[in-house]
Residue frames as a rotation matrix with the C-alpha (Angstrom) as fourth column:
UNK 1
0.434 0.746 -0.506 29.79
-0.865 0.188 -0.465 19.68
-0.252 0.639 0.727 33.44
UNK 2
-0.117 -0.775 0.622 30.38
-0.409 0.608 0.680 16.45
-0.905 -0.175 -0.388 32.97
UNK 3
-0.863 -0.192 -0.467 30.98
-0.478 0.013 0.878 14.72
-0.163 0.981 -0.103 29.31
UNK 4
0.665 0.660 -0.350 28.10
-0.727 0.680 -0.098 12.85
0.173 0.319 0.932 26.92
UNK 5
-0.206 -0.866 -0.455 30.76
-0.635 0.472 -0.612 10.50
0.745 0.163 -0.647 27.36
UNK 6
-0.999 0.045 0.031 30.17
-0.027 0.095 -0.995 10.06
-0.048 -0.994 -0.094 31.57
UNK 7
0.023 0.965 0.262 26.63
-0.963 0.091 -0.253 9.71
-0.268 -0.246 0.932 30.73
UNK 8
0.762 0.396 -0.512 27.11
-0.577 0.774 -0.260 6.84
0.294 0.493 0.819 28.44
UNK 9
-0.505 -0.833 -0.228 29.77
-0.528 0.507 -0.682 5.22
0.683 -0.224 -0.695 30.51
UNK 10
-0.491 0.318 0.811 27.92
-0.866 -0.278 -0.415 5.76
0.094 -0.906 0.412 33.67
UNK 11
-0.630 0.453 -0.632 26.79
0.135 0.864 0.484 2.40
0.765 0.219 -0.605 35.09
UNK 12
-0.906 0.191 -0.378 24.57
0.233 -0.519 -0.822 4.52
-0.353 -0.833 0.426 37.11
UNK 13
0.315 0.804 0.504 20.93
0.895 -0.075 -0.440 5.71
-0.316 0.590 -0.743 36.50
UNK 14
-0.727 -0.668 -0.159 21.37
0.640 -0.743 0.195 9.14
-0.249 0.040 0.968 34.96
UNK 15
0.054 0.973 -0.224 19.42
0.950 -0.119 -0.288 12.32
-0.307 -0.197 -0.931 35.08
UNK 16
-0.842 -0.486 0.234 19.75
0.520 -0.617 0.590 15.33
-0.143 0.619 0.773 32.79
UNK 17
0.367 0.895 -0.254 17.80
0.801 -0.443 -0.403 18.09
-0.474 -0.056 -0.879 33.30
UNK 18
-0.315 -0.757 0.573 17.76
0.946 -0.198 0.258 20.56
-0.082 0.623 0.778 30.40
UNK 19
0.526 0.475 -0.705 17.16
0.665 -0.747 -0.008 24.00
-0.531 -0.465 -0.709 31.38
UNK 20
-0.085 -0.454 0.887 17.78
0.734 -0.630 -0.252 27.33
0.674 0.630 0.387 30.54
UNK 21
-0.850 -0.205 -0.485 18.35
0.522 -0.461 -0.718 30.66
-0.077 -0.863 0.499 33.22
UNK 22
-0.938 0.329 -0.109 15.57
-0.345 -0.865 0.364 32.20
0.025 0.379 0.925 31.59
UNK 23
-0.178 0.757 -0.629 12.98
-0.012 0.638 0.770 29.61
0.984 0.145 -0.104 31.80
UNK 24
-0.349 0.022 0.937 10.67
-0.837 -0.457 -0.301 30.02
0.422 -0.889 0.178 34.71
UNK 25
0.932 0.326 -0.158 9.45
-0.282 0.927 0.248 26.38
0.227 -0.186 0.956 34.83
UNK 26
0.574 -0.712 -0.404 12.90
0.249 0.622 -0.742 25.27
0.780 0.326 0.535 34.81
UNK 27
-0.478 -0.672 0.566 13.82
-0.320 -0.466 -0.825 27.63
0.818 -0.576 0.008 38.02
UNK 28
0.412 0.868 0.276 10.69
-0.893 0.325 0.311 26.13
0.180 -0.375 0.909 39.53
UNK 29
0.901 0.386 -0.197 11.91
-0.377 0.922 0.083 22.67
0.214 0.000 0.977 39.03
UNK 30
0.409 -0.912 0.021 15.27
-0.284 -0.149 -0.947 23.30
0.867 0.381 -0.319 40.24
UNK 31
-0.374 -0.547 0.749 15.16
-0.884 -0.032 -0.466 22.75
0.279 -0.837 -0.471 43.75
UNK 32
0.584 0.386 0.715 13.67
-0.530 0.847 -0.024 19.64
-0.615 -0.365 0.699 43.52
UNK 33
0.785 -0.483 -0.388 16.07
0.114 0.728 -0.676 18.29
0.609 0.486 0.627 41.20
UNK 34
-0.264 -0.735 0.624 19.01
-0.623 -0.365 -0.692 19.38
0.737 -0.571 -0.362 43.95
UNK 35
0.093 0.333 0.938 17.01
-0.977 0.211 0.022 17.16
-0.191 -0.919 0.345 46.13
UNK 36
0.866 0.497 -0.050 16.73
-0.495 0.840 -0.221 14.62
-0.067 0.216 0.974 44.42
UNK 37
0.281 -0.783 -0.555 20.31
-0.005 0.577 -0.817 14.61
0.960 0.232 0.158 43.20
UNK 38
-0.292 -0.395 0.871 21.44
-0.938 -0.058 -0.341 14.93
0.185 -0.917 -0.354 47.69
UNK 39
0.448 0.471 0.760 18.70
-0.546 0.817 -0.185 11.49
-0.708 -0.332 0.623 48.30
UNK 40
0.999 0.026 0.045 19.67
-0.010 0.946 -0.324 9.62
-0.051 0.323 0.945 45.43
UNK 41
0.474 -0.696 0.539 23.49
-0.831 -0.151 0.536 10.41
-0.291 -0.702 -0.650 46.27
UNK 42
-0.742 -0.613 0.269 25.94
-0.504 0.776 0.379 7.33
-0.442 0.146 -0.885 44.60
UNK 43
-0.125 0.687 0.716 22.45
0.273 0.718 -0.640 5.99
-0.954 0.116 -0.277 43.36
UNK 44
0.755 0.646 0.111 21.76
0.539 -0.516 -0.666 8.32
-0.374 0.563 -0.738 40.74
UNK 45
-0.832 -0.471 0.293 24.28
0.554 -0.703 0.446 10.67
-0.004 0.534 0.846 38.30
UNK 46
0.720 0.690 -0.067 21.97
0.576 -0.649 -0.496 14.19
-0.386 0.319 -0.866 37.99
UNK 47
-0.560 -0.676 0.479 23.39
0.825 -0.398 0.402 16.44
-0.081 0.620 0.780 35.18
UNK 48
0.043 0.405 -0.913 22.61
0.507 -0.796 -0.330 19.61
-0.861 -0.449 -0.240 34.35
UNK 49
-0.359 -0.640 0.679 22.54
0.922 -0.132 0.363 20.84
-0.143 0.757 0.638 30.82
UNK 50
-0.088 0.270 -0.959 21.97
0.027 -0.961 -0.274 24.41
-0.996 -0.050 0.078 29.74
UNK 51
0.152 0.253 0.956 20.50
0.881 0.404 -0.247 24.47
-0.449 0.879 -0.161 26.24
UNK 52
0.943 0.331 0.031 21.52
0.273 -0.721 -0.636 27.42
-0.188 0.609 -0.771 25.70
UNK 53
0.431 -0.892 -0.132 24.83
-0.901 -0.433 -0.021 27.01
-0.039 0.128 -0.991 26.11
UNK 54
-0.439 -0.526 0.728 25.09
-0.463 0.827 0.318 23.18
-0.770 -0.198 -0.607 25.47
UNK 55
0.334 0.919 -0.209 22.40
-0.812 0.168 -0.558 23.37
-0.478 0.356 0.803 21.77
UNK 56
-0.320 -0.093 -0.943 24.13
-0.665 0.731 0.154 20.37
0.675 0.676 -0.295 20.00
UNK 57
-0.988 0.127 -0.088 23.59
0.154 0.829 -0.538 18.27
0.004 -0.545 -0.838 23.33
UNK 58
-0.547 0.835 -0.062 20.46
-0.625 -0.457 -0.633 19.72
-0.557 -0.308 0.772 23.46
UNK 59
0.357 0.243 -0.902 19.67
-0.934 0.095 -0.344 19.04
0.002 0.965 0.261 19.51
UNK 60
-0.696 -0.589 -0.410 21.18
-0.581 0.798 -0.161 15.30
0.422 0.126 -0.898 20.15
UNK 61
-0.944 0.330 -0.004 18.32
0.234 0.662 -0.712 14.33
-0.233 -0.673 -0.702 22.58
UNK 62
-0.704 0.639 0.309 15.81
0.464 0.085 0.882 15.98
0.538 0.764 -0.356 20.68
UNK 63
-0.496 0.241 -0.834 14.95
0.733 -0.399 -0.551 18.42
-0.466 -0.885 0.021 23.31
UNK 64
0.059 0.460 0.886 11.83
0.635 -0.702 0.322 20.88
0.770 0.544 -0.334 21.71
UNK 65
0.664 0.605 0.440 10.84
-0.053 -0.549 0.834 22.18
0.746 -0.576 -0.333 24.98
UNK 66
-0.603 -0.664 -0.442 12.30
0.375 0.253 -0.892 22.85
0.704 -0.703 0.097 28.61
UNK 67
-0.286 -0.940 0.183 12.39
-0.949 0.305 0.083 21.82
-0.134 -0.150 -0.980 30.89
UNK 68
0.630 0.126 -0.766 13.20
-0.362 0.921 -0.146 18.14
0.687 0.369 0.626 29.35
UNK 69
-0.060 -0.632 0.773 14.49
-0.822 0.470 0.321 15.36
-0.566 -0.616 -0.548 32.21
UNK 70
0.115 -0.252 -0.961 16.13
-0.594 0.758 -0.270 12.44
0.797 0.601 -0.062 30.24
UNK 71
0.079 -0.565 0.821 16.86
-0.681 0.571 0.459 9.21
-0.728 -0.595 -0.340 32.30
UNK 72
0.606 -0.313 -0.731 19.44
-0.583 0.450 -0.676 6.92
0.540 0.837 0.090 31.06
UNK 73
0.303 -0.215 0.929 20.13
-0.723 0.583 0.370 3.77
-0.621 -0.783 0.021 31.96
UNK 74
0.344 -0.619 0.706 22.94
0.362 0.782 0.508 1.72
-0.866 0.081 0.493 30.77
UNK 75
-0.631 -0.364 -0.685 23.52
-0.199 -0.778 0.596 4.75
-0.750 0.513 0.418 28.40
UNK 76
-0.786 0.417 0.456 20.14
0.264 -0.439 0.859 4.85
0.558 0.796 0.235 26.44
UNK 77
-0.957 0.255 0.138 17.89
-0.259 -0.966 -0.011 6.91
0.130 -0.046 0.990 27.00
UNK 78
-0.659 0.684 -0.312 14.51
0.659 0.725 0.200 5.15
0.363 -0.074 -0.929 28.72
UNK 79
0.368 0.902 0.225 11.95
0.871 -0.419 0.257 8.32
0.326 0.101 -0.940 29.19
UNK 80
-0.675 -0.393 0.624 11.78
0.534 -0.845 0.045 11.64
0.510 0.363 0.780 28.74
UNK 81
-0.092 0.808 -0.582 9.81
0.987 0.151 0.053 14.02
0.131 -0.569 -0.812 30.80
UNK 82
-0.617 -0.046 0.786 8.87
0.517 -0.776 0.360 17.62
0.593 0.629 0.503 29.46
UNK 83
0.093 0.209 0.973 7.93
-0.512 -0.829 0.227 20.89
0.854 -0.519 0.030 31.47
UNK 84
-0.435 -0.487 0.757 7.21
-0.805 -0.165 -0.570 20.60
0.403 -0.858 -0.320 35.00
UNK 85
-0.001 0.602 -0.799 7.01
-0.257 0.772 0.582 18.16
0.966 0.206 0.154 36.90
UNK 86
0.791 0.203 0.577 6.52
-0.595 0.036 0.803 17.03
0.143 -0.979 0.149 40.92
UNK 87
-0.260 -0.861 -0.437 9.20
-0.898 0.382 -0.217 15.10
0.353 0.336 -0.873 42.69
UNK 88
0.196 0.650 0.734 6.66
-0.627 0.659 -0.415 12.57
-0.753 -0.379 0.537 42.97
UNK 89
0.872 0.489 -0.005 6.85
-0.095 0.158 -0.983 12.26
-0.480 0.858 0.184 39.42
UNK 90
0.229 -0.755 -0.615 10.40
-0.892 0.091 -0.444 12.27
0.391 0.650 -0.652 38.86
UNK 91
-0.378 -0.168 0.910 10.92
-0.744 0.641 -0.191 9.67
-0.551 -0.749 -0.367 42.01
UNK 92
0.294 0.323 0.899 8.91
-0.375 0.905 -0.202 7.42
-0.879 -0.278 0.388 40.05
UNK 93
0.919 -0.013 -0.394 10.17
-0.388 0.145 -0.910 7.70
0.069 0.989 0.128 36.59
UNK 94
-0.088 -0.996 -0.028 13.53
-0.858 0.090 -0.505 7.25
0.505 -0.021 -0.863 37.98
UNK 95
-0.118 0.036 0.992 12.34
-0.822 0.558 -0.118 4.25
-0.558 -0.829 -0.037 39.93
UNK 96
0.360 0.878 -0.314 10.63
-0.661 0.003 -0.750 2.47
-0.658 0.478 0.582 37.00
């Protein structure tokens, strides 16, 4: 896991998908974030947060719902994308 720190350092885009083991959208939307984070590879930072075992980070980004994918660039926080979603749809939010 890597710090809130390494997100806001990170002169990388960054991607933070907050999930939980229980959450069947969030196991759904798991192997496409794994893909995404192999293609975008040095391009991209993909995080993982568990919200159950990470609720202040959680409760910092104002996560209601999961899964929530944050991208941050230059360490704020430039869209937010709640339940599921295609990796059509992340590809382009992360492109944007």
């Amino acid at each position: 896991m890597n710090s809130i720190h390494d997100i806001l350092s990170s002169n990388k885009v960054v991607l933070i998908d907050f999930y939980a083991d229980w959450c069947g959208p969030c196991r759904m939307i798991a192997p496409i974030i794994e893909e995404i984070k192999r293609e975008k590879e040095g391009i991209v930072k993909v995080m993982k947060v568990n919200v159950d075992e990470e609720p202040e980070l959680a409760e910092q980004y104002k996560v209601m719902s999961i899964p929530t994918l944050l991208i941050i660039k230059e360490g704020k926080l430039v869209k937010q994308l709640v339940g599921y979603r295609s990796k059509a749809d992340i590809l382009n939010a992360l492109d944007a």
